[in-house]
C-alpha positions in Angstrom: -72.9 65.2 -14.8 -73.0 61.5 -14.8 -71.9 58.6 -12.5 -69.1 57.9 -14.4 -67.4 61.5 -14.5 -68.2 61.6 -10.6 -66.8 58.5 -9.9 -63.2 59.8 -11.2 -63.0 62.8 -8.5 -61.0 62.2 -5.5 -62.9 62.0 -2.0 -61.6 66.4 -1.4 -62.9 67.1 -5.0 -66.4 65.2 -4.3 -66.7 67.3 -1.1 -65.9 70.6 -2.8 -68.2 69.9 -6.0 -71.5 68.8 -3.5 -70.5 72.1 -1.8 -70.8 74.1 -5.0 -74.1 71.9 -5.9 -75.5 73.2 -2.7 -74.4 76.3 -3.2 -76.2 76.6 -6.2 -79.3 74.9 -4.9 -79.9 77.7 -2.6 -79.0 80.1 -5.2 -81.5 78.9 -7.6 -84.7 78.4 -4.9 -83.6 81.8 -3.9 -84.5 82.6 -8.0 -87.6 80.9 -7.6 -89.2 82.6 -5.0 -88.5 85.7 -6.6 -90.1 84.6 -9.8 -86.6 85.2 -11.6 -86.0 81.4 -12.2 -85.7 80.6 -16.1 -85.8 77.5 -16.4 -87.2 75.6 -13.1 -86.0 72.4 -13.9 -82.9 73.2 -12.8 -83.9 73.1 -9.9 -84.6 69.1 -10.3 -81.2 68.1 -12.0 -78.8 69.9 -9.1 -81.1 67.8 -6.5 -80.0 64.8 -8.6 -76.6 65.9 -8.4 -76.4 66.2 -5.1 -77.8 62.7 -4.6 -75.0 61.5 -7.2 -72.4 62.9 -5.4 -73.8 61.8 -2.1 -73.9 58.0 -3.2 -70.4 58.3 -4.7 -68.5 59.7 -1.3 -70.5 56.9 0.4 -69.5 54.4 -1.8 -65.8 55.4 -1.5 -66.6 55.4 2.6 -67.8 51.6 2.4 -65.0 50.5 0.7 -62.3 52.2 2.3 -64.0 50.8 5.9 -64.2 47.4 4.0 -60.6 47.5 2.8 -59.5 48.4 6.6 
């Protein structure tokens, strides 16, 4: 996923997909410890995910809380 397909989700959606991203974070180090990870870089690009989806909810918060 990129910034710009992010940044079309309402605020509910954003919640629900970094839900899911966490979800599957702990899914896949679950993997990992259990040596039955495939591709471990996975890993890498959900963290980044996360921190995408993180930035983008915060970004909506700052601007709602500047618009008010």
């Amino acid at each position: 996923m990129n910034a710009k397909e992010i940044r079309e989700l309402s605020v509910a959606e954003l919640n629900e997909k970094l839900a899911d991203l966490k979800d599957e974070l702990y899914k896949l180090r679950f993997q990992h410890a259990i040596n039955q990870l495939d591709n471990p870089m996975r890993i890498t690009a959900v963290k980044k995910d996360i921190a995408r989806v993180q930035t983008i909810i915060r970004e909506a918060e700052l601007k709602d809380s500047a618009n008010a």
